[in-house]
N, C-alpha and C positions, 0 to 999 in steps of 0.2 A: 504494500500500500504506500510507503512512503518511496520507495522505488517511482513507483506509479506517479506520485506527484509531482517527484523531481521533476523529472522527461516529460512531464506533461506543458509544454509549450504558452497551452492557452491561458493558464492561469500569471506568467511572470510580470505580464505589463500591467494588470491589475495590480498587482501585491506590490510590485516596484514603484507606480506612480502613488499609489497608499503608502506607503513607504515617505516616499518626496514630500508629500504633502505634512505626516507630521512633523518630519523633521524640519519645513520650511513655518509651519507653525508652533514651533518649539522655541525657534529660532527667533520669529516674530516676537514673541510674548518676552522670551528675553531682555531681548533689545526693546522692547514697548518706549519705556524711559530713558534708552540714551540718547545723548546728544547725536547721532547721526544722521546726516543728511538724510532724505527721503529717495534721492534719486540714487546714494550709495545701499541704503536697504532693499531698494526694491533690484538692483541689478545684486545685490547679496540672494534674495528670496528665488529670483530667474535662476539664477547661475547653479544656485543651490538644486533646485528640482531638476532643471536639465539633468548635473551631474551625478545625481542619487537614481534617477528614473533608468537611464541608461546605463549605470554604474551596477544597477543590482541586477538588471537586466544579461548585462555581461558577466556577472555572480554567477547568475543562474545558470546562461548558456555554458559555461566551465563545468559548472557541475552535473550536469545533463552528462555532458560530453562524457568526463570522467564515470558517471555512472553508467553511462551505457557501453563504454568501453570493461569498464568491469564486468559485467553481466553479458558482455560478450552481443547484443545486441544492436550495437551501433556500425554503421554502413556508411561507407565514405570515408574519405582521406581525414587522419586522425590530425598530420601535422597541420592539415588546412582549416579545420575545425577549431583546433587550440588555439591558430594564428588570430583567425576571425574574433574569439575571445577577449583576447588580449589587445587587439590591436583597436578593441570597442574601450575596454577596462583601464588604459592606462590613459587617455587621456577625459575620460567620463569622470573616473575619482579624484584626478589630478584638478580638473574644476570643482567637482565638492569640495576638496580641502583648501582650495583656494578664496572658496565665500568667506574663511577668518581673516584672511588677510584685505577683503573688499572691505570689511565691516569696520578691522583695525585702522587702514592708511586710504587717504583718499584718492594715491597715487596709483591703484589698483586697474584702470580701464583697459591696457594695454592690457596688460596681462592676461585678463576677462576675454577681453576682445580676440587674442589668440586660440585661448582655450576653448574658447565656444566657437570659433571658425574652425578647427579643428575636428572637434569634434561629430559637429556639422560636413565636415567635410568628409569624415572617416563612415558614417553614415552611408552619405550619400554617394560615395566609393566603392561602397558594398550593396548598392544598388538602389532605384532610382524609386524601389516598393518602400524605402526606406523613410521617403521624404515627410511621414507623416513624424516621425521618431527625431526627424532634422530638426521638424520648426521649431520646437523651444530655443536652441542654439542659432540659429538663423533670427530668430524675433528678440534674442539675448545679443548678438552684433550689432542689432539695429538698433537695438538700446542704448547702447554702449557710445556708437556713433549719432546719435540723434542732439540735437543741440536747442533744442526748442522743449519748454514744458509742456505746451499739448501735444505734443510727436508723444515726449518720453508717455503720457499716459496714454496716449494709444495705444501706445506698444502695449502696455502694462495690460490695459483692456483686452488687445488680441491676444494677448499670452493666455490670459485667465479664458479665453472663450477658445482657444484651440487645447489648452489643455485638458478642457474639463469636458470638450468633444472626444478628445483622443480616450481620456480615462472612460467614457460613455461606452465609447468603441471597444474597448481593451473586455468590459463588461460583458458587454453582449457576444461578443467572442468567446468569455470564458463561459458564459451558460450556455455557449452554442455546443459545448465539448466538443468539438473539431478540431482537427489539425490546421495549420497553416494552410496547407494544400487544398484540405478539403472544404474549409472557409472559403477559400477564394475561388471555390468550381476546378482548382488543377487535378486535385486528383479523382 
């Protein structure tokens, strides 16, 4: 049964973007009273859920991997599987542990701006089905670069209405119990 759960695909973008969400309201409540800019929290709160959402997301996908390599089960190139892992995981957590440094110095935008165009990028490298997983990081550059207060809370708006589509999406997927494949009519 927990075999079962691991490898089970449909359930990771739920439990991940659940995941982002308290720890982007943990995060909030903390900081409630500090002196922090509002345009530095809220590109902390982006950066933050990008990086946790697809961060645990590539958790998962390692561990899938590794368990279906154990159980003798898994089909397909082992190195190419790991790689995809990895090459999602190091620069996804590299932006979560990045939101203390957003929140600590005000000097952080570059930084930001690399790691969510990266990420965005590494996404959408690994295929163009991916782009719904991009937007946070994609809407987090634009943030970043935006120089006007009603740009910054637009952004802020589409972030919160494409996330809360995507996490909608992620749902109805996982009550569909299908595979990737078979959600999308492939197989």
């Amino acid at each position: 049964m927990v075999v079962a759960a691991i490898v089970n695909e449909g359930q990771w973008l739920a439990l991940s973007m659940g995941l982002a969400v308290l720890l982007v309201a943990m995060m909030l409540y903390r900081y409630r009273r500090a002196d922090i800019p509002a345009r530095r929290l809220a590109l902390a709160a982006m950066t933050l859920f990008a990086g946790v959402t697809v961060g645990t997301m590539a958790f998962g996908h390692l561990l899938a991997v590794t368990t279906k390599l154990l159980t003798g089960t898994l089909t397909g190139s082992v190195p190419v599987f790991y790689l995809i892992g990895g090459v999602l995981a190091a620069p996804s957590w590299w932006l979560a542990l990045h939101t203390r440094r957003i929140l600590a110095r005000d000097d952080q935008d570059q930084r930001a701006l690399m790691l969510n165009a990266w990420l965005a990028a590494t996404l959408l490298a690994l295929g163009l089905h991916n782009l719904p997983l991009a937007a946070p990081a994609i809407l987090n550059v634009a943030y970043v670069l935006h120089t006007r207060r009603a740009v910054g809370w637009a952004l802020v708006s589409v972030a919160v209405v494409v996330n809360v589509g995507l996490f909608v999406g992620a749902l109805v997927f996982w009550a569909s119990g299908q595979s990737f494949e078979q959600f999308r009519g492939i197989e």
